[in-house]
C-alpha positions as CSV (number, residue, x, y, z in Angstrom):
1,X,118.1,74.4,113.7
2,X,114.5,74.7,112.2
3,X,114.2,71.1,109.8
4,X,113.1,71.8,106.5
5,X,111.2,68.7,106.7
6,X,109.2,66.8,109.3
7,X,107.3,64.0,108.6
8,X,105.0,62.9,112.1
9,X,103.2,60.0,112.5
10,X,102.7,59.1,108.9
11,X,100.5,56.6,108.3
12,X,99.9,55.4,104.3
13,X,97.2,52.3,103.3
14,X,96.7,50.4,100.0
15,X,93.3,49.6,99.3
16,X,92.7,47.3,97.0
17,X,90.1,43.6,96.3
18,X,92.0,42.2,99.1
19,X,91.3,44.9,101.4
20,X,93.0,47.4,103.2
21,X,97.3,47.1,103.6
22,X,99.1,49.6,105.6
23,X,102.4,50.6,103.8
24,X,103.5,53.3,106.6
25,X,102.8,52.9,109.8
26,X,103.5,56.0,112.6
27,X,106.7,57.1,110.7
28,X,108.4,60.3,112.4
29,X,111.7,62.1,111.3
30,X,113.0,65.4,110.3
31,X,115.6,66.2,107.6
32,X,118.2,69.7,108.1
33,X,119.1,72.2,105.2
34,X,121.6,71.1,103.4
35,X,121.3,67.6,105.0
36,X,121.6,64.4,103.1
37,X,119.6,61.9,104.8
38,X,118.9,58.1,103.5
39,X,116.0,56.7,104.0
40,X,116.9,52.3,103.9
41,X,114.9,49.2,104.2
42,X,114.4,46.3,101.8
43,X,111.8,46.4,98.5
44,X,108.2,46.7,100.3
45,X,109.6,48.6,103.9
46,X,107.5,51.4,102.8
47,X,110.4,54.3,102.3
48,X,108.5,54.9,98.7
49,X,105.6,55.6,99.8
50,X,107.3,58.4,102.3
51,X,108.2,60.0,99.2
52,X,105.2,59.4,97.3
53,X,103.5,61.1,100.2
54,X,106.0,64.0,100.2
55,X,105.7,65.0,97.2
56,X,101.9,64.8,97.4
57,X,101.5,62.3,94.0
58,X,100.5,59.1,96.0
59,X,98.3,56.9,93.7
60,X,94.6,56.9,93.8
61,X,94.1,53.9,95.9
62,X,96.4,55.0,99.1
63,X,94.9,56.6,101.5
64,X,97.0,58.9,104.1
65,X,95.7,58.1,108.0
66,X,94.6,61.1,110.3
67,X,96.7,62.3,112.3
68,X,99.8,62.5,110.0
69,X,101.9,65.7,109.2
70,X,104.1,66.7,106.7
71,X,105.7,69.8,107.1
72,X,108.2,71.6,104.6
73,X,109.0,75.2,105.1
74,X,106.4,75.8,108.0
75,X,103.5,74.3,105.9
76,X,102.1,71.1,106.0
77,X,102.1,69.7,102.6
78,X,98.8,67.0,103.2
79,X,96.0,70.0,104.0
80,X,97.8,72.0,101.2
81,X,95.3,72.2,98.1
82,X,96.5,70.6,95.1
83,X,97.2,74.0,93.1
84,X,99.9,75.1,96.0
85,X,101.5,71.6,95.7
86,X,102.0,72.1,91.9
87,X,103.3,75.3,92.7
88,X,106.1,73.7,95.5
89,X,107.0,70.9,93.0
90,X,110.1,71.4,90.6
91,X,110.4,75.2,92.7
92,X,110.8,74.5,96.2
93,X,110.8,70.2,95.9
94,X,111.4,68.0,93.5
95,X,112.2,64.3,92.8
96,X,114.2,62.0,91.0
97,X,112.6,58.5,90.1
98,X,114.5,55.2,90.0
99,X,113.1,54.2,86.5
100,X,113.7,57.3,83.6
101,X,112.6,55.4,80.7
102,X,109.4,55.4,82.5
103,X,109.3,58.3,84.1
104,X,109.9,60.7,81.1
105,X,107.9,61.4,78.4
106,X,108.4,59.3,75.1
107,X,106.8,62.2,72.9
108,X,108.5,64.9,74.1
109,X,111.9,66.0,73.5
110,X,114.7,65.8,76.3
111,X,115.5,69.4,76.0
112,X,111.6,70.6,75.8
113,X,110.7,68.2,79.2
114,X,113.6,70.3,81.6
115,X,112.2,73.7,79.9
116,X,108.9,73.1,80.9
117,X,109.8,73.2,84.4
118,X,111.1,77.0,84.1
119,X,107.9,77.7,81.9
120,X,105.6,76.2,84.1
121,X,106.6,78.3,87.2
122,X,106.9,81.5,86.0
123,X,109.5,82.0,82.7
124,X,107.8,83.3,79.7
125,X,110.6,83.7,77.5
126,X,110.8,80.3,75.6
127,X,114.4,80.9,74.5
128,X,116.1,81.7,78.3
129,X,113.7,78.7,79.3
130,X,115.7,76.5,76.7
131,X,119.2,78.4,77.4
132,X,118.5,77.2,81.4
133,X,117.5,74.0,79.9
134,X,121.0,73.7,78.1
135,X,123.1,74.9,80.7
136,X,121.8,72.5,83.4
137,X,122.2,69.4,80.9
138,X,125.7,70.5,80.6
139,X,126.1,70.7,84.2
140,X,124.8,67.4,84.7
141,X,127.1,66.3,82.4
142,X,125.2,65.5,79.3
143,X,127.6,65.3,76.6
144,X,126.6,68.2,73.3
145,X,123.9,69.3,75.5
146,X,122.8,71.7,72.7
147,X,122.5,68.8,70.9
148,X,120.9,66.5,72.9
149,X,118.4,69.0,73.5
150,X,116.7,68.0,70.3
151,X,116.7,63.9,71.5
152,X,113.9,61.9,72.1
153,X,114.1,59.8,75.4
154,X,114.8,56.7,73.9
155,X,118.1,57.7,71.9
156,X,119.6,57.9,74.9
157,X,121.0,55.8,76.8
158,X,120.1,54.9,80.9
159,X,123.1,56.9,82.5
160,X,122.3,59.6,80.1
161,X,118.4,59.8,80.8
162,X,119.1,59.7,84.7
163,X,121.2,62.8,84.2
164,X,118.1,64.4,82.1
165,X,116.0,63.6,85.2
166,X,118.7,65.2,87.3
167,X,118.4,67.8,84.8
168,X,114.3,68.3,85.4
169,X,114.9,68.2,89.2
170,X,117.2,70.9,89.9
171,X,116.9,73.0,87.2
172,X,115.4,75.5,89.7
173,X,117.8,74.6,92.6
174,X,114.7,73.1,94.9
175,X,116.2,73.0,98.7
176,X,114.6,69.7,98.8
177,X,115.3,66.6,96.9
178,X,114.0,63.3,96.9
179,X,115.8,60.7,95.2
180,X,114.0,57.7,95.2
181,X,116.3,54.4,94.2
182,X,118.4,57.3,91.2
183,X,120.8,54.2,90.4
184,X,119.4,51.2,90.8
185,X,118.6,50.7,87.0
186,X,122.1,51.6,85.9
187,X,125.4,49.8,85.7
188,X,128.4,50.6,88.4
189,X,130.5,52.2,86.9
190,X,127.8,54.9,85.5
191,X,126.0,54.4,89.2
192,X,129.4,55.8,90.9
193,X,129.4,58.6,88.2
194,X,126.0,60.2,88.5
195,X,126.0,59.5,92.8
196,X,129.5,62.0,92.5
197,X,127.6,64.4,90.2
198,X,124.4,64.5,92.4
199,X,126.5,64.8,96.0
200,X,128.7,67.8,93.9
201,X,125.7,69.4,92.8
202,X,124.2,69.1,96.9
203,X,127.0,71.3,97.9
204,X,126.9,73.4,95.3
205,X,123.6,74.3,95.5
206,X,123.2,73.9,98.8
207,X,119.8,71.7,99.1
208,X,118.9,69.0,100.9
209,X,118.8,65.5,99.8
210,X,116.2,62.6,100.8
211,X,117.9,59.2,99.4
212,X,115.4,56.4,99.5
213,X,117.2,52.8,98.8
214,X,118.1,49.9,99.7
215,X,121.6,49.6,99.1
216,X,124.0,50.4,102.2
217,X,127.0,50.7,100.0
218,X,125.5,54.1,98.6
219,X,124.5,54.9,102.1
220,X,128.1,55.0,103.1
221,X,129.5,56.6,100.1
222,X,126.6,59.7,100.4
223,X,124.6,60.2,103.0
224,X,125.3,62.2,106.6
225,X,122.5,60.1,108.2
226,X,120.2,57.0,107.9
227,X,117.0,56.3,108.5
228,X,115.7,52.1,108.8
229,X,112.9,51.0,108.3
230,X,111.3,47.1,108.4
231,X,107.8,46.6,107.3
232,X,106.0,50.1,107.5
233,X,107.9,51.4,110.6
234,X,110.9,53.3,111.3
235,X,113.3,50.9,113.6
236,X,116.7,52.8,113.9
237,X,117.9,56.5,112.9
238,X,121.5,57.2,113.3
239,X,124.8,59.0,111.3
240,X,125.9,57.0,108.9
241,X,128.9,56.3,110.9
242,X,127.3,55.0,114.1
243,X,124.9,52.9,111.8
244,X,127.6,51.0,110.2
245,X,130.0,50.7,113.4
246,X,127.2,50.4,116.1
247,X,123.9,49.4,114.7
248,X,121.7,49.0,117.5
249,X,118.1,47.2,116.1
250,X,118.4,44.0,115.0
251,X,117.0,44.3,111.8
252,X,119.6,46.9,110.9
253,X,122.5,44.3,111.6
254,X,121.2,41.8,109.4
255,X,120.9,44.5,106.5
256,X,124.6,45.3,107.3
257,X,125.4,40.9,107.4
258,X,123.4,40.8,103.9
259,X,125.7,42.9,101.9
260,X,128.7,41.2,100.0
261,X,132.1,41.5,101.5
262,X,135.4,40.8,100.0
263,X,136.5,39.6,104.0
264,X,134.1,37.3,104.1
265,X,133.0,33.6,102.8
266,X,130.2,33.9,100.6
């Protein structure tokens, strides 16, 4: 099978007063259609900046390293010029951010921030760009979508802006989406609600799914395979099931002794 992804021997620095940090450092893997891959490591591994690099929005002080390759559908996304990226984004990729207070706009309306995404690539009707708009908040369970089309970002609560991001990213069905820490910021019980909705809306729509984090209990609920990585380089890639019954670096074992068990002394 052709991967829809391949990332080879990425390499991301930070510049900064300090000097030069490497973030990512020789990172190689590949991701199937309609695969759901997790990309793991604790705060600071680097697995953000894989996706920053994906999605071609890296800050101004990183620096990719020669050498490196991205390659989504055939075409590798770092000698791409920035027009053709805009064009991929939201279309063909897209990506969901772990903070959506932050990451949506605070003067624009919900509804009018998912509709952009149709009007930007393409729709020129404004009213089938809002009907989309309200037919994928409803499918991402937005309660009164119609409704809540007309909200501004901070009427609503955290669950209910993370399924307006949601919203944004697959309101074109993109076969690739990077989900980069979707839950962290939100409380369990809405956490287990919108990691059902996105894994019903994979199979539905039959994309792929990059899920950066660092929690190993989502890991196991979601993801088909797992990626490790410690300090800027990738150290393990396995199924989820051989991960979590056979880990074989050492750094994935202790991320698998960290997490909480009810078996187990504190």
């Amino acid at each position: 099978m052709t991967p829809l992804l391949s990332v080879e021997g990425l390499r991301v620095a930070y510049r900064s007063s300090a000097g030069e940090r490497r973030a990512v450092d020789d990172v190689s893997f590949a991701i199937n259609p309609r695969e759901i891959v997790a990309l793991v490591g604790e705060s600071g591994s680097g697995k953000s900046s894989v996706g920053l690099s994906t999605m071609g929005i890296l800050p101004d002080n990183a620096r990719v390293g020669p050498g490196s390759a991205i390659r989504f559908e055939g075409r590798d996304l770092l000698t791409l010029p920035e027009p053709a990226m805009r064009d991929l984004r939201g279309r063909r990729m897209a990506m969901v951010f772990q903070d959506p207070a932050a990451a949506l706009n605070p003067v624009m309306r919900v509804g009018d921030q998912v509709a952009e995404v149709a009007l930007v690539h393409g729709e020129r009707d404004r009213r089938k760009a809002r009907d989309a708009a309200i037919d994928m908040l409803t499918r991402v369970g937005l309660p009164d979508a119609a409704t809540q089309y007309r909200s501004w970002p901070h009427e609503l609560s955290g669950g209910m802006r993370q399924r307006v991001m949601l919203a944004i990213a697959l309101l074109l069905k993109p076969a690739l989406v990077i989900a980069d820490e979707p839950t962290s910021a939100l409380d369990v019980t809405i956490q287990a609600q919108v990691l059902r909705l996105l894994v019903e809306l994979q199979r539905e729509f039959g994309m792929a799914v990059l899920f950066i984090t660092h929690d190993l209990g989502v890991v196991a609920e979601t993801c088909d395979r797992a990626i490790v990585m410690q300090r800027g380089r990738l150290v393990e890639s396995a199924s989820v099931d051989d991960l979590f019954h056979a880990p074989q670096h050492p750094y994935t074992r202790e991320l698998l002794a960290a997490m909480p068990r009810l078996d187990r002394a504190p």
